[in-house]
Backbone of each chain as ProteinMPNN parsed JSONL, in Angstrom:
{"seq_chain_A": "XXXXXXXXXXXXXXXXXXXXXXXXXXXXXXXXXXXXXXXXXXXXXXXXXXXXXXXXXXXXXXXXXXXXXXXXXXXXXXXXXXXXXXXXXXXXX", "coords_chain_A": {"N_chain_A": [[0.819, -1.214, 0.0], [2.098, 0.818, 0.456], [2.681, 2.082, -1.651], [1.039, 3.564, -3.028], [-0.439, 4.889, -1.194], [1.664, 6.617, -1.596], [1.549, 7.751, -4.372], [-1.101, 9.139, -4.199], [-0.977, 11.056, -2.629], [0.643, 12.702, -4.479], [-1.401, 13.502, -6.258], [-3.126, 15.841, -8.108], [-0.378, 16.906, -9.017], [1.804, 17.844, -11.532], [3.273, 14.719, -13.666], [5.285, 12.824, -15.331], [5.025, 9.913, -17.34], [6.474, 7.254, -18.111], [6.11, 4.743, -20.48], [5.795, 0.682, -21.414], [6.06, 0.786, -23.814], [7.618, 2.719, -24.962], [6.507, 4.741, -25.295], [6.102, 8.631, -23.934], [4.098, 9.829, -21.596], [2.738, 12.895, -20.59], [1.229, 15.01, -17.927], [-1.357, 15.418, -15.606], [-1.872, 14.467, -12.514], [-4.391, 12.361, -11.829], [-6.039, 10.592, -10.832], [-5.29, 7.439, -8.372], [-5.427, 3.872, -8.706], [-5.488, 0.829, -6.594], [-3.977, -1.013, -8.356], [-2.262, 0.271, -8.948], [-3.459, 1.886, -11.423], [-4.06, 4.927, -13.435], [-4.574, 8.183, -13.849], [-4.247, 10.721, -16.134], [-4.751, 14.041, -16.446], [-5.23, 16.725, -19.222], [-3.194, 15.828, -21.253], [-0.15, 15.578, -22.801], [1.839, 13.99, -25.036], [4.926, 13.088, -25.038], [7.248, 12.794, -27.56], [5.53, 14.263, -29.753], [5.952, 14.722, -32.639], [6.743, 12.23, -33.323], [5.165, 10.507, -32.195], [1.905, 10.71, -32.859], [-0.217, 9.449, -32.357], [-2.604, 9.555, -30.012], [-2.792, 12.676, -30.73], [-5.234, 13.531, -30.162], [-6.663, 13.283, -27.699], [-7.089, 14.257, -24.551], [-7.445, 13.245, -21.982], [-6.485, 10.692, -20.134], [-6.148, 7.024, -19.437], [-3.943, 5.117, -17.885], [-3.212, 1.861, -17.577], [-1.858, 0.354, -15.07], [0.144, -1.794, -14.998], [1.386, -1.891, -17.446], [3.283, 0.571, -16.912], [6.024, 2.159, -16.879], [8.014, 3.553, -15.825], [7.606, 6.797, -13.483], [7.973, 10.019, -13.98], [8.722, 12.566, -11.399], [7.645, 15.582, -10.223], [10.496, 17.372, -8.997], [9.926, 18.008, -6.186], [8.723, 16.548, -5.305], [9.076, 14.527, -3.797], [9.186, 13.86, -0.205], [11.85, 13.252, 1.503], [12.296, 12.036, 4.682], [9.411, 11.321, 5.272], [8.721, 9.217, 4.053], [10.631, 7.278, 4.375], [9.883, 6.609, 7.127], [7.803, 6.0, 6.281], [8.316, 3.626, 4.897], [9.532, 1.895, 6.821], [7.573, 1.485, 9.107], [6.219, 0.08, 7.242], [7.849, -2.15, 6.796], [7.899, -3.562, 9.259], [5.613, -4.166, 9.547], [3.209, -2.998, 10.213]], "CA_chain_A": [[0.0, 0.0, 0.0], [2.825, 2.447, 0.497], [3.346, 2.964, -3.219], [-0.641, 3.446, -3.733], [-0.507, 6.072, -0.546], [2.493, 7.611, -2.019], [0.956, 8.226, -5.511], [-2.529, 9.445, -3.649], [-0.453, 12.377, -1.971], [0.748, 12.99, -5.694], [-2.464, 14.036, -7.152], [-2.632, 17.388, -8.338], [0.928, 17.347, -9.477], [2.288, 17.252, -12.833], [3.897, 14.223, -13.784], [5.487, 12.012, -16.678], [4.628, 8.284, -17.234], [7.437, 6.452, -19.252], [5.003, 3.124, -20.527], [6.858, 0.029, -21.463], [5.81, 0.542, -25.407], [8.388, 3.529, -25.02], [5.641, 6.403, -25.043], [5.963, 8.877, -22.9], [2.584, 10.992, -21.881], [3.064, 14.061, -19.844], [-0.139, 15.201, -17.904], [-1.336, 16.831, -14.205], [-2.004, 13.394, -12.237], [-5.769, 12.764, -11.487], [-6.182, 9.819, -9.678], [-4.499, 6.298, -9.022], [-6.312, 3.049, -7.392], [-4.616, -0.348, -6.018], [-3.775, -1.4, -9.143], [-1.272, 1.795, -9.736], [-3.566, 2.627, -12.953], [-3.065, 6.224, -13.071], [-5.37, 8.948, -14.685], [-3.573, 11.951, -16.162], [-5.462, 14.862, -17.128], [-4.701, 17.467, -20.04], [-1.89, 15.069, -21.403], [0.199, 15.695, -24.084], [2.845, 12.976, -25.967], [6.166, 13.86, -25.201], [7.796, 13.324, -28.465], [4.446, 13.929, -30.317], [6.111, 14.165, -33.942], [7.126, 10.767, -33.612], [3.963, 9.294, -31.616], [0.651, 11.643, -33.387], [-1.26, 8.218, -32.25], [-2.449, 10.681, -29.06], [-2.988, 13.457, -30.995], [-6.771, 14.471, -30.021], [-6.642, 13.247, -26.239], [-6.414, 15.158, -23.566], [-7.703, 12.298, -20.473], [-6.595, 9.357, -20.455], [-6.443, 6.282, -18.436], [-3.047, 4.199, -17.834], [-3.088, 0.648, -16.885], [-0.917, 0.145, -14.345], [0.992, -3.081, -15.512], [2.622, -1.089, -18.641], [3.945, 1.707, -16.499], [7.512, 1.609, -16.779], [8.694, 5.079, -14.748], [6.771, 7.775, -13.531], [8.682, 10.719, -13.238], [8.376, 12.829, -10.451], [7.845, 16.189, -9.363], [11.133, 17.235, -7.763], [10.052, 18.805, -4.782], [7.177, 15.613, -4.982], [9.365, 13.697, -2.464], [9.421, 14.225, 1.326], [12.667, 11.571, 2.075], [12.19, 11.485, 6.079], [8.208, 11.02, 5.43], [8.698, 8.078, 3.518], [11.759, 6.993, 5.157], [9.053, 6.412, 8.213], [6.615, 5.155, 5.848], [8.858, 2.228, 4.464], [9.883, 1.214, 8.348], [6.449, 1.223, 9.226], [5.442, -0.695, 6.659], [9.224, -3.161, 7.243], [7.595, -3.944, 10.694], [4.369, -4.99, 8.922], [2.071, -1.935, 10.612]], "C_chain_A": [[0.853, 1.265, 0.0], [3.302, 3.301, -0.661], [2.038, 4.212, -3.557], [-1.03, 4.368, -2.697], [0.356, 7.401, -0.887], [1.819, 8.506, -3.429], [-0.38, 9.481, -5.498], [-2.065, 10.811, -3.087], [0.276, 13.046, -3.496], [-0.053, 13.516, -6.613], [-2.664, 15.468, -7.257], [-1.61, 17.596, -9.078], [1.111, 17.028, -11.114], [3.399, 16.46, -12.925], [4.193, 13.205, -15.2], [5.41, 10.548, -16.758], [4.767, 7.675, -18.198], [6.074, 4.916, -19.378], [6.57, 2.025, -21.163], [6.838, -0.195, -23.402], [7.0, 1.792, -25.553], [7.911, 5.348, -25.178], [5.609, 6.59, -23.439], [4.918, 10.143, -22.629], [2.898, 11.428, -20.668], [1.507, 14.513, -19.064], [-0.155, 15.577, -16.068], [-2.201, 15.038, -13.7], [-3.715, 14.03, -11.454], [-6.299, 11.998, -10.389], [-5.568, 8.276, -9.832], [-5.167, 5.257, -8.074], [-4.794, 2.236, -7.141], [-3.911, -1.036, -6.844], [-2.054, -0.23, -9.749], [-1.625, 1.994, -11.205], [-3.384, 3.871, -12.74], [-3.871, 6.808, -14.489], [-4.546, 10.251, -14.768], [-4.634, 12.657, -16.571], [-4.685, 15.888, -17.888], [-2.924, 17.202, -20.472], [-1.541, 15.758, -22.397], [1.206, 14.596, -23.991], [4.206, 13.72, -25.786], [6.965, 13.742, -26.464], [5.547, 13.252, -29.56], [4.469, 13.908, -32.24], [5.936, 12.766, -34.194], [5.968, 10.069, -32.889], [2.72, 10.288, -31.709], [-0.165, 10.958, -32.9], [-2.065, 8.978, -30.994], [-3.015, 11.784, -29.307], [-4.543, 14.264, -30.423], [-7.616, 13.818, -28.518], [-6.468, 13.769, -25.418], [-7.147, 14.784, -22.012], [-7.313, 11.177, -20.792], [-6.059, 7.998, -19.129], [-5.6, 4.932, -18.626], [-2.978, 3.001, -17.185], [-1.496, 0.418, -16.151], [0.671, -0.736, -14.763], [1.854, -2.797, -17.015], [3.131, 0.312, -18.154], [5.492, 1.046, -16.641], [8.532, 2.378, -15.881], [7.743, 5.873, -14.769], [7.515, 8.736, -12.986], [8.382, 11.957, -12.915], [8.612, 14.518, -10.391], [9.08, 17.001, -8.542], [11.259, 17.578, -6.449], [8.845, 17.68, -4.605], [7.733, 14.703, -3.636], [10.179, 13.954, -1.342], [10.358, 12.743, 1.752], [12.091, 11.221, 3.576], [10.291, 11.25, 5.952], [8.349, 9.641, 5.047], [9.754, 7.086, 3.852], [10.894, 6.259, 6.617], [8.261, 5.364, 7.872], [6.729, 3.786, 5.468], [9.164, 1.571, 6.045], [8.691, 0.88, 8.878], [6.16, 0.05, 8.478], [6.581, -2.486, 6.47], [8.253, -4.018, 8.014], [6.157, -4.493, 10.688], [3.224, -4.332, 9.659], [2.174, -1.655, 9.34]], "O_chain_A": [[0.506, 2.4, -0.328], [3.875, 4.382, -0.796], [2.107, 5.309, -4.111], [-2.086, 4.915, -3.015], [0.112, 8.591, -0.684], [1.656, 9.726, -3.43], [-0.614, 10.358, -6.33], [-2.902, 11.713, -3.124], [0.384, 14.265, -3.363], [0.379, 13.967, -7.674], [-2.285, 16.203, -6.345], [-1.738, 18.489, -9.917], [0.594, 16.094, -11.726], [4.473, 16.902, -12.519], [3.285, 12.93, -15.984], [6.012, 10.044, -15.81], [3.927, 7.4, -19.054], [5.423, 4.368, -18.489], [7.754, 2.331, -21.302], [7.421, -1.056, -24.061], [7.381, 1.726, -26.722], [8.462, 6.449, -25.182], [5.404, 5.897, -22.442], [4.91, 11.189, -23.277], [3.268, 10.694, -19.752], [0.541, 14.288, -19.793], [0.835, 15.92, -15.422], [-2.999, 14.512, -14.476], [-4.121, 15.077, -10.948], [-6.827, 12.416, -9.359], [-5.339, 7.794, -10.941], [-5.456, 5.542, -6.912], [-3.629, 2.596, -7.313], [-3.096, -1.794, -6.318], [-1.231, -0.222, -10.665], [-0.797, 2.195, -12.094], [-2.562, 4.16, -11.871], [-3.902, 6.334, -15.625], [-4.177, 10.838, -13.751], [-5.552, 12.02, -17.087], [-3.549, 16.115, -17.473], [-1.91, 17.859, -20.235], [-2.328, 16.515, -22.966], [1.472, 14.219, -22.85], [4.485, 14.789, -26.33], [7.577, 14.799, -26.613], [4.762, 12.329, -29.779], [3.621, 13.425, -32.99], [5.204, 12.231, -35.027], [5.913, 8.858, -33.102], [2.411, 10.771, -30.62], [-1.228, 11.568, -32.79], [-2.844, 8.699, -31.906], [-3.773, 12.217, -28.439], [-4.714, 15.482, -30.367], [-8.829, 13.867, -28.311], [-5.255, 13.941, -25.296], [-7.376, 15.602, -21.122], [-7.796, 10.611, -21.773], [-5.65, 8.323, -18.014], [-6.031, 3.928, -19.194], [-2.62, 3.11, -16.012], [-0.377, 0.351, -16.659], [1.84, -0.352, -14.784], [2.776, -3.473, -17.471], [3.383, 1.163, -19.006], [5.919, -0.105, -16.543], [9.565, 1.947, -15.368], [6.974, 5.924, -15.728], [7.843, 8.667, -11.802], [7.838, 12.661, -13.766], [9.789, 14.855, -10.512], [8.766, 17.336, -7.399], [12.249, 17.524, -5.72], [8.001, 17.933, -3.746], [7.032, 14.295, -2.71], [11.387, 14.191, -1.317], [9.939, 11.649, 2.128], [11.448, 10.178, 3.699], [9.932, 10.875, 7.068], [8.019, 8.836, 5.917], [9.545, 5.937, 3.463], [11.463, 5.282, 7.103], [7.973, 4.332, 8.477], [5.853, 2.925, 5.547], [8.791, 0.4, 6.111], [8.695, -0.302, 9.221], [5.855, -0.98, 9.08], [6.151, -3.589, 6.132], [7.816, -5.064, 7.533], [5.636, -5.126, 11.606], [2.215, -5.025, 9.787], [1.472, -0.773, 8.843]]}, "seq_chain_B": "XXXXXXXXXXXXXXXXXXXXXXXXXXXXXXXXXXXXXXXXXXXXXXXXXXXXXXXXXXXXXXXXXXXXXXXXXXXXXXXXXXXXXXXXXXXXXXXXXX", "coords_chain_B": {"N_chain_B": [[-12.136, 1.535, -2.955], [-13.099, 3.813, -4.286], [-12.423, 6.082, -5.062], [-10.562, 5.713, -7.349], [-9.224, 5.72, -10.51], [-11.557, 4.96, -12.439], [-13.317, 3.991, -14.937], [-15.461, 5.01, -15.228], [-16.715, 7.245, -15.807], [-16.137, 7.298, -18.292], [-18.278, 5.962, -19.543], [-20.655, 5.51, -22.521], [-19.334, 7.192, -23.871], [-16.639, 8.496, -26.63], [-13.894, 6.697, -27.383], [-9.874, 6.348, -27.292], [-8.241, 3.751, -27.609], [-4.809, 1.901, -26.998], [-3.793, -0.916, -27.648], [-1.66, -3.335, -26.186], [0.07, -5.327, -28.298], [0.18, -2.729, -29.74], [-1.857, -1.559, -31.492], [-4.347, 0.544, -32.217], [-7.16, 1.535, -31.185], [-10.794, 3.12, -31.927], [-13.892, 3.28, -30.329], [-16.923, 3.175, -28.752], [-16.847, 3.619, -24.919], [-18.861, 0.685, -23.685], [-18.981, -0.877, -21.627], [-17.217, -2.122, -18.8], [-14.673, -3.996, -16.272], [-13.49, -4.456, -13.142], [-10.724, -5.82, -14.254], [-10.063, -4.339, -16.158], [-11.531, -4.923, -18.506], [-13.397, -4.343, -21.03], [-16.091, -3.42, -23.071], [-16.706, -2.603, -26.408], [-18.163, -0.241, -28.901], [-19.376, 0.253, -32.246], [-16.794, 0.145, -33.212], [-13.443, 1.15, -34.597], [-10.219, 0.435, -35.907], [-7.177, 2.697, -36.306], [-5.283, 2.483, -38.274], [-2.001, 2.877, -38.592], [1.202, 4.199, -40.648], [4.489, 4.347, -42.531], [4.139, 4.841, -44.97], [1.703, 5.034, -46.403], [-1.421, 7.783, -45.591], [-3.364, 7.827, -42.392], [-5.1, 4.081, -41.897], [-8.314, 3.599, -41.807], [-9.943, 0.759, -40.335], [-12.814, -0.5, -40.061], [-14.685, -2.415, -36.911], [-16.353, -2.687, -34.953], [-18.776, -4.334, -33.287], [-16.716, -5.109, -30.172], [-15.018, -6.86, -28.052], [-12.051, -5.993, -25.467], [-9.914, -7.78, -23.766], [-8.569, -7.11, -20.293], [-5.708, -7.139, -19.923], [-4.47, -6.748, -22.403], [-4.641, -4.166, -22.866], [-3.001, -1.113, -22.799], [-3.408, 2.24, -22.752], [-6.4, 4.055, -22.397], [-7.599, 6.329, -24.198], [-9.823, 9.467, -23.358], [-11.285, 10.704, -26.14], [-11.048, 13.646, -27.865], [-13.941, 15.234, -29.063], [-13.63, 17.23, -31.023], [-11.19, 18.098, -31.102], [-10.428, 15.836, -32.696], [-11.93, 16.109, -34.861], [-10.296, 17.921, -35.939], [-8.492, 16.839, -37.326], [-6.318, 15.637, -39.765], [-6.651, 12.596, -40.967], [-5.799, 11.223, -42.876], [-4.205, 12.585, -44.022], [-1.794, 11.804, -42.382], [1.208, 10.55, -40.851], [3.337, 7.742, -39.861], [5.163, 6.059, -37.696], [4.064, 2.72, -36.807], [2.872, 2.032, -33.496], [5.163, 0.823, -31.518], [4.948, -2.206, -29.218], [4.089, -3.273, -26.331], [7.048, -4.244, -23.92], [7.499, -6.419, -21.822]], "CA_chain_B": [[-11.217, 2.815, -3.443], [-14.092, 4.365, -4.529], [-12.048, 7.351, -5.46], [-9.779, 5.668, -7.635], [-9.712, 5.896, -11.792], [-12.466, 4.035, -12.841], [-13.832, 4.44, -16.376], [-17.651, 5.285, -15.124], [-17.276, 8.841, -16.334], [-16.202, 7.057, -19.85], [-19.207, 5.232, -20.346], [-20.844, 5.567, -23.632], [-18.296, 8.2, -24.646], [-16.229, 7.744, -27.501], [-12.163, 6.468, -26.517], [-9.318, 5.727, -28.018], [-7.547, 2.474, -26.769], [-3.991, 1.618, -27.172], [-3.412, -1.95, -27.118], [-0.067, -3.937, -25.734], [0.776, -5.002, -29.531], [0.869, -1.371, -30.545], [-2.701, -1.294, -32.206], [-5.288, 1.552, -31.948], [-8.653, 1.325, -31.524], [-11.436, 3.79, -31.397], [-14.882, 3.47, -30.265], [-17.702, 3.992, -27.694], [-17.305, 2.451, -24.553], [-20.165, 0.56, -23.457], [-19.054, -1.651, -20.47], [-15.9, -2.34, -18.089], [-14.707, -4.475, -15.049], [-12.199, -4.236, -12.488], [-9.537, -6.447, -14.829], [-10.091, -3.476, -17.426], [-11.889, -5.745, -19.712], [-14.165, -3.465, -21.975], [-16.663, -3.205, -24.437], [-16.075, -1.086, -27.528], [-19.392, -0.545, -30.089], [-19.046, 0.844, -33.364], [-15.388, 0.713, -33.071], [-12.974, 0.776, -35.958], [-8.465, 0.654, -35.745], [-6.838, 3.157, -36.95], [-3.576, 1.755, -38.335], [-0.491, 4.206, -38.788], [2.094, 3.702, -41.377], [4.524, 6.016, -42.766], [3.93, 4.672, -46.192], [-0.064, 6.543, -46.776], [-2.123, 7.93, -43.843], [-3.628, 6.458, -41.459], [-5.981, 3.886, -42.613], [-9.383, 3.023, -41.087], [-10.812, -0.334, -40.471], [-14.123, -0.924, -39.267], [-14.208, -4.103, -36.473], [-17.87, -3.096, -35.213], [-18.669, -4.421, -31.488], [-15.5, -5.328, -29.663], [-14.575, -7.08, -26.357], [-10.82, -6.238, -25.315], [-9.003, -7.923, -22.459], [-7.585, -5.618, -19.834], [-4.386, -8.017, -20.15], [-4.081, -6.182, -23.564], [-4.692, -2.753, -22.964], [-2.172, 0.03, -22.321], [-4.152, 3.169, -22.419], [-7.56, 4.226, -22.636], [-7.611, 7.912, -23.763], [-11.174, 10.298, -24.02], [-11.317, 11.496, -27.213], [-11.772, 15.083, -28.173], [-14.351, 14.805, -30.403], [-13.56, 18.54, -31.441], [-9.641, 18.086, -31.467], [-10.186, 14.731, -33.894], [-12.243, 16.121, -36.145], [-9.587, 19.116, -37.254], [-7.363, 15.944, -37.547], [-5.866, 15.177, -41.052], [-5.746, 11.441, -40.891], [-5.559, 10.622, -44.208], [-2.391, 12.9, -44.509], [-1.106, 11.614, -41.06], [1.831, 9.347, -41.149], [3.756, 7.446, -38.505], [5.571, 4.51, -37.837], [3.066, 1.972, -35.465], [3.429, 2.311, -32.072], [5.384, -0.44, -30.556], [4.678, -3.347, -28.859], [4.853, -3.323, -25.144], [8.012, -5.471, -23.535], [6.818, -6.4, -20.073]], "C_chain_B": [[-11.882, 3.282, -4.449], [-13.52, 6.272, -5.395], [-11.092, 6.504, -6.867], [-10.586, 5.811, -9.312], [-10.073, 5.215, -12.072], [-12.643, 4.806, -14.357], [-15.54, 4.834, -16.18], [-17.592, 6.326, -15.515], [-16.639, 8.519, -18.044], [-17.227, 6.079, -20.948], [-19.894, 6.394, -21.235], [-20.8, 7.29, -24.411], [-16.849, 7.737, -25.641], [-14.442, 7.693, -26.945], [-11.409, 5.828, -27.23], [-7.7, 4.784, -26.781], [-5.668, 2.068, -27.58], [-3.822, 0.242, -26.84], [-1.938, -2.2, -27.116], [0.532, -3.971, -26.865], [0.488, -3.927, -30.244], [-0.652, -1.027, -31.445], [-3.658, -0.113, -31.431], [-6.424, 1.494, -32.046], [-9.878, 2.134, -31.017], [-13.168, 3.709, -31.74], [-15.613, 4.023, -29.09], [-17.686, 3.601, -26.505], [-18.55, 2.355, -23.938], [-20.016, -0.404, -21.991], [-17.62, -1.93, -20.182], [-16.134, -3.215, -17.153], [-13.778, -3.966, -14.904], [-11.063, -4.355, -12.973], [-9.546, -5.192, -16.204], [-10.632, -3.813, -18.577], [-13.048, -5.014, -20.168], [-14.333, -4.034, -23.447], [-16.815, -2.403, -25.216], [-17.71, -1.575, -28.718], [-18.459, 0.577, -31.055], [-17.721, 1.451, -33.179], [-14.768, 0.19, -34.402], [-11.006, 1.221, -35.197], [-8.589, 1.754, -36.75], [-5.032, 2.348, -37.248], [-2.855, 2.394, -39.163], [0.556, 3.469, -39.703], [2.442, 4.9, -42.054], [4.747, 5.879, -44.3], [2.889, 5.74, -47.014], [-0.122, 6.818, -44.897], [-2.823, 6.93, -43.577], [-5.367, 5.782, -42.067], [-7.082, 3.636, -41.583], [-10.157, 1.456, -41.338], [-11.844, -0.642, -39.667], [-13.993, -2.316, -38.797], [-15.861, -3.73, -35.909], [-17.496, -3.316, -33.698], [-17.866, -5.692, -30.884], [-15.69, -6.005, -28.176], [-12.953, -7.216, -26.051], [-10.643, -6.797, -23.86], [-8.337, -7.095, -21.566], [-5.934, -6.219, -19.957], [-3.571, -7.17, -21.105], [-4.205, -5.357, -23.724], [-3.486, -1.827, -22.385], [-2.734, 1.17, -22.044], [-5.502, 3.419, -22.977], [-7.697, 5.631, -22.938], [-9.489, 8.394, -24.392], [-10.792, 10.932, -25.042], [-12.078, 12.427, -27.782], [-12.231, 14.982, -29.248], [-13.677, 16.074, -31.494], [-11.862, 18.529, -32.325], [-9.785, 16.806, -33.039], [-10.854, 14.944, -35.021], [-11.52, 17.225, -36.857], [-8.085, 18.281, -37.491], [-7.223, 15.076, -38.596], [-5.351, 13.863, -41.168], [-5.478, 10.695, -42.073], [-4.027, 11.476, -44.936], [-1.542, 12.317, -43.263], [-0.106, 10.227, -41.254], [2.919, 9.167, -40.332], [3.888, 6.283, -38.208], [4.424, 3.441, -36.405], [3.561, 2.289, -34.663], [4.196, 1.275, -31.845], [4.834, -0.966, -29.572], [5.066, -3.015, -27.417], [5.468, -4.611, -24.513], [7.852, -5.374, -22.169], [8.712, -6.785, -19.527]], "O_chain_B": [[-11.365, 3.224, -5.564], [-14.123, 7.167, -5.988], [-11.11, 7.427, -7.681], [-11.79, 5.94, -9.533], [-9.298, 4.269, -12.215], [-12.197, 5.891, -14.73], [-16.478, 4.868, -16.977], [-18.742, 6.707, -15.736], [-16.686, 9.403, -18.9], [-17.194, 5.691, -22.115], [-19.87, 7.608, -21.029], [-21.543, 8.062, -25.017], [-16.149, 6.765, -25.357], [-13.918, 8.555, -26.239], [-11.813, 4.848, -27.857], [-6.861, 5.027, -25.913], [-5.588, 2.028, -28.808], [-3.68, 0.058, -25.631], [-1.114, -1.566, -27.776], [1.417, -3.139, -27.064], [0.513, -4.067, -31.466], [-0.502, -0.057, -32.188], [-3.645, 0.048, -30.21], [-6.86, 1.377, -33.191], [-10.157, 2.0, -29.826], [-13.702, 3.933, -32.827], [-15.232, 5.015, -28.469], [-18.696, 2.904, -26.411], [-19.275, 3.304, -23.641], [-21.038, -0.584, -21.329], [-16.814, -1.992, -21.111], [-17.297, -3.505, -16.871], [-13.121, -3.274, -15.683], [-10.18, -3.563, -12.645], [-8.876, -5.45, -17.205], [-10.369, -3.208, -19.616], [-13.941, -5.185, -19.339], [-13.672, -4.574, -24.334], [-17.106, -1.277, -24.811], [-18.126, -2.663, -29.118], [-17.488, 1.304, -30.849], [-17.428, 2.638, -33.038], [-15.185, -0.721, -35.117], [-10.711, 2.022, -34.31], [-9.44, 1.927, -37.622], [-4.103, 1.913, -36.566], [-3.067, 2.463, -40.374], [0.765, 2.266, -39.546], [1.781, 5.912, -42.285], [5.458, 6.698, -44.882], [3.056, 6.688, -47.781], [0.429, 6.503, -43.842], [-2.994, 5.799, -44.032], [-6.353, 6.409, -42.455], [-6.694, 3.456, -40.429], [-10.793, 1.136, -42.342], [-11.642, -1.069, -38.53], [-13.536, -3.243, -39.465], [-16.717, -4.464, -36.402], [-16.555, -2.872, -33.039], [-18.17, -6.878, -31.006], [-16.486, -5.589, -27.335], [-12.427, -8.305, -26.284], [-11.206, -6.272, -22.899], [-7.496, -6.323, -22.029], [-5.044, -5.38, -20.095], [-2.396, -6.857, -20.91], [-3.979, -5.089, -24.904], [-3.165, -2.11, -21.23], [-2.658, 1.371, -20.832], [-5.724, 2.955, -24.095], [-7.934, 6.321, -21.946], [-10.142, 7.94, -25.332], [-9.912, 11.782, -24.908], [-13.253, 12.348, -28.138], [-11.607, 14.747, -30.283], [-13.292, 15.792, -32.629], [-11.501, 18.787, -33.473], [-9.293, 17.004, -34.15], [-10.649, 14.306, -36.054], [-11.813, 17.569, -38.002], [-6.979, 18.765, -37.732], [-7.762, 13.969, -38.605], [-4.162, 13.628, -41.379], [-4.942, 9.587, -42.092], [-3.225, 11.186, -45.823], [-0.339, 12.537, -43.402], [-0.497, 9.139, -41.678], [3.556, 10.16, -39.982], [3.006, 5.435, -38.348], [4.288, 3.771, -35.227], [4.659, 2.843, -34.729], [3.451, 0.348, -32.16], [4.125, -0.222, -28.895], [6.179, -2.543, -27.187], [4.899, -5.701, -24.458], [8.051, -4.372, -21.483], [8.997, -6.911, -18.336]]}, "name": "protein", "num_of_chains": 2, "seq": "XXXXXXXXXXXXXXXXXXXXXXXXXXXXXXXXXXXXXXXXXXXXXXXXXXXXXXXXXXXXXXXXXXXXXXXXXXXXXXXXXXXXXXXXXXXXXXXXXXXXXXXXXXXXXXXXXXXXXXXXXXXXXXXXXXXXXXXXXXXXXXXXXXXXXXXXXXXXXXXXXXXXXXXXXXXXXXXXXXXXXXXXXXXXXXX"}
């Protein structure tokens, strides 16, 4: 659960979401369940010459299981919060 | 997790689906589960090549696997219709390597 709480404190933010087909869609994160699917809103295609397939989307709705990186925010991660949150979750609370 | 991204605000609105082997497919959807497994009506591929544009094939009413889906995007009806797909040209998407 600590990925799927981490992501959940992520919403709002703009973030990028490498897939494992090698597209990468850019977009303001909307919401993510247990599954880590992962709703961007007002996406765009980061190279969008080369991937037009996209072109006239602007919601869309990532299955978890072809994420490949989601990259982050850099002020998105609090180390000593999550630093807590992984020990916690070590110790099986 | 009642909050989480469900597709209930994409029922029978039109969406364009990315499957795992790299294909495109856009119709209406009409039904989902949890495993992502959706029903597509009056759906047709578009299939990209940077030979011509992109061609259209009508497949009609669909059931994909969520196994085989990568993305589900809403499609602007507005944005796709000032979209030149018969000049549009573009190597397939690739295939996703798990």
């Amino acid at each position: 659960m600590l990925f799927f709480s981490y992501f959940k404190d992520l919403v709002g933010r703009e973030v990028t979401v490498e897939l494992k087909n090698d597209l990468a869609i850019r977009g303001t994160l909307h919401s993510v369940d247990q599954y880590l699917n992962i709703k961007l809103e007002n996406t765009r295609v980061v190279d969008q010459d080369k991937y037009p397939h996209m072109l006239s989307v602007r919601n869309c709705f990532i299955r978890g299981s072809v994420v490949r990186y989601v990259q982050l925010p850099p002020d998105g991660v609090d180390v000593d919060l999550l630093h807590d949150a992984t020990r916690r979750e070590a110790r099986g609370g | 997790m009642a909050t989480g991204p469900g597709l209930e605000s994409l029922v029978d609105q039109t969406i364009s689906v990315i499957t795992n082997d790299g294909r495109n497919i856009v119709g209406i959807l009409k039904g989902f589960d949890q495993a992502t497994n959706i029903i597509l009506d009056e759906s047709h591929e578009r299939v990209y090549s940077t030979k011509e544009g992109v061609q259209l094939l009508v497949l009609g009413l669909y059931i994909i696997r969520g196994d085989n889906i990568s993305v589900i995007g809403e499609l602007d009806e507005e944005l796709d219709a000032h979209l030149d797909l018969s000049n549009l040209r573009a190597h397939p998407l690739k295939a996703v390597i798990h």
